[in-house]
N, C-alpha and C positions, 0 to 999 in steps of 0.2 A: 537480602534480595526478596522482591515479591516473589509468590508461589504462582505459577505461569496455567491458564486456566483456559481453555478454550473450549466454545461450543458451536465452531467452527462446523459447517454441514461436508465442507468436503477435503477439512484435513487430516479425518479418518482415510478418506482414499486417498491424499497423496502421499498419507505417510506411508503406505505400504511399500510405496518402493522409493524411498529415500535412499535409503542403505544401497542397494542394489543400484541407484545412478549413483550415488557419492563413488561407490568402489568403479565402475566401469570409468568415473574422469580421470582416475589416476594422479588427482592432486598431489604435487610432494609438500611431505610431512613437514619441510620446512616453510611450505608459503604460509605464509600468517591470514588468520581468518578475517582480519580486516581488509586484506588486499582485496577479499571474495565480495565482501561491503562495496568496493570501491566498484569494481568492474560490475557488480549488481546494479550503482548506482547511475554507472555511464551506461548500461545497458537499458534504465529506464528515459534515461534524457533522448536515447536512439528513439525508443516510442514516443517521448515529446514530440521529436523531430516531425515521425511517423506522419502522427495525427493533424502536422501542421500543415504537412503538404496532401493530406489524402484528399482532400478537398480539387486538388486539380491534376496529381499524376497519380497512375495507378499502383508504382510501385510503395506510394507511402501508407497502404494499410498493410503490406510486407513488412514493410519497417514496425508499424507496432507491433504486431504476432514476436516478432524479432526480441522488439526490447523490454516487452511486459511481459510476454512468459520468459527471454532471459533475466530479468531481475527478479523472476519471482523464483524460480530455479536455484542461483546466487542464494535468496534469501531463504530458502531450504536448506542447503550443503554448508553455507557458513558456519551456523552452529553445530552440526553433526561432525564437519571437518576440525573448530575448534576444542571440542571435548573429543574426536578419536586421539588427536595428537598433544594431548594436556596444554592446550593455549588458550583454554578460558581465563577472559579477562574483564573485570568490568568496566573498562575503556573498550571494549569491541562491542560489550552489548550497549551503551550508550550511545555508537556511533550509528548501531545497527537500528535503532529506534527512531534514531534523528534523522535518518537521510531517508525511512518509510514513509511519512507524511511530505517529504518533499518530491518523492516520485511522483505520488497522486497529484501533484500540484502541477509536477511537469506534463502530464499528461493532460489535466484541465485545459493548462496555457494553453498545448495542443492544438486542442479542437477550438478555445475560443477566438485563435488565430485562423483557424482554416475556414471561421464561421463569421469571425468579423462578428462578435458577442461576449467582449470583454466584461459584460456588467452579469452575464450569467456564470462565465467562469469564476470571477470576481467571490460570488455567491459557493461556487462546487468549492473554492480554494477556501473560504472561509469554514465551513462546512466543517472539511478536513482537517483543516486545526482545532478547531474547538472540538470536534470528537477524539482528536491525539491529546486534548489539556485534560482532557476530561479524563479518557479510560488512564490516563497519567497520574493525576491526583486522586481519585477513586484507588490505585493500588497503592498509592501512600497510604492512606487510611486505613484500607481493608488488610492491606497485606496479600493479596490477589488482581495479578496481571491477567485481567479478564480480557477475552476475544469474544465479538457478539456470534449469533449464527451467522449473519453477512455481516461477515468481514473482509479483512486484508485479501486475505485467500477466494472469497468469491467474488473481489472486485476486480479481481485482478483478473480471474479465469472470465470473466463477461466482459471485461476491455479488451483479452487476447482475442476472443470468441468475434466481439465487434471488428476488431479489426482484420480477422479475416475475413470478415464479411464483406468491408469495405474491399478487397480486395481482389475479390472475386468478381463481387459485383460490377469495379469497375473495369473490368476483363467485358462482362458477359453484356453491359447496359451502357447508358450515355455517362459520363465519368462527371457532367457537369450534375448532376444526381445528388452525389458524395454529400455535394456542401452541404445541400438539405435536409439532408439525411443524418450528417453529424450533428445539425443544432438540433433537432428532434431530441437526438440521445442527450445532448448534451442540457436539456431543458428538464428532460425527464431526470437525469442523476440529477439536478439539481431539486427537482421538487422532493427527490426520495432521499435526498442528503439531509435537507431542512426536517424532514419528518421522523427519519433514524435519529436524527440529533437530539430533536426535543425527547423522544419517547426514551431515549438515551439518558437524558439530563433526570426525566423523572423517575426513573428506575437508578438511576445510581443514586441520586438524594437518599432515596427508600434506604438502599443499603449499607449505607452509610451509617443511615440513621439505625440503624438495625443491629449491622453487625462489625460495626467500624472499631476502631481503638479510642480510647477513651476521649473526649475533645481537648483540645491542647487551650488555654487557658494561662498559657505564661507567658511575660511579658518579652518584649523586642531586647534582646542583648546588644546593647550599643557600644561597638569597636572603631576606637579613634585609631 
């Protein structure tokens, strides 16, 4: 397995109290860490939901606060619940990688349904993949599952943080606001996607080329 690397700016603080909410859920020992994957993952499609209707009722930036910091929760406690109870598996941490890049995608759809801006989501969803193929193949090479400074972890606490805004706001303002107000965000992640991406792409080449494993050079094994 790759060696797991992160230069995450705020998973210093959320790790401090992992341990401390893992113990107060009272998980039993017997649910399996995948299940926690699972309910992480319906708990990001809630914020799908969220962002889709925030646009015209107030209670759907509730709804994302709800299921983007519940998935990101889920994706803290998973692996601390599967190594307190010996069920690390490398079918849990594959499942757990694979259904990451599809949250963020749910939550694109989101907004570019509540925006009526399928060609900018279009763009956020593309974005999100090739930065998952990317930090994916980079730790084949290197041997290091590198997290950038923004990452998973600060995308997620600025999508929670958004949608209680949207939430409040449409409490406090005219609610037809919203929609405007989500293609904004939703225009700006996408110009900052495209630009993490590329600076992304040229910084991993570098290291690659630096400090990767020797280049593989043998031919395709062909199985009839």
């Amino acid at each position: 397995m790759s060696k797991r690397i992160s230069h995450s700016l705020l998973d210093p603080f959320y790790s401090g109290f992992v341990p401390k909410l893992y113990k107060a859920m009272r998980i039993p020992r017997y649910f399996p860490p995948e299940g926690i994957v699972l309910i992480g993952h319906l708990l990001a499609l809630t914020g799908g939901v969220g962002f889709a209707l925030a646009g015209k009722y107030a209670f759907g930036g509730l709804l994302v606060v709800i299921g983007v910091a519940g998935n990101h929760i889920a994706d803290m406690v998973d692996g601390t619940h599967a190594r307190a109870t010996g069920q690390c598996r490398n079918g849990g941490e594959l499942l757990d990688h694979f259904t990451d890049p599809l949250s963020f995608c749910y939550w694109m759809i989101g907004m570019s349904v509540a925006t009526d801006s399928p060609y900018v989501g279009i763009i956020c969803i593309l974005c999100i993949y090739a930065t998952a193929v990317l930090t994916n193949i980079r730790a084949k090479i290197t041997g290091e599952f590198t997290l950038a400074a923004f990452g998973p972890t600060e995308f997620k606490t600025l999508l929670a943080l958004f949608g209680a805004f949207l939430f409040i706001n449409s409490l406090l303002s005219n609610l037809a606001e919203s929609a405007a107000i989500i293609e904004g965000f939703l225009k700006i992640l996408a110009v900052i996607g495209i630009l993490q991406l590329l600076v992304g792409l040229r910084n991993a080449v570098h290291q690659v080329n630096r400090s990767g494993a020797k280049p593989d050079t043998s031919e395709w094994e062909q199985r009839n």
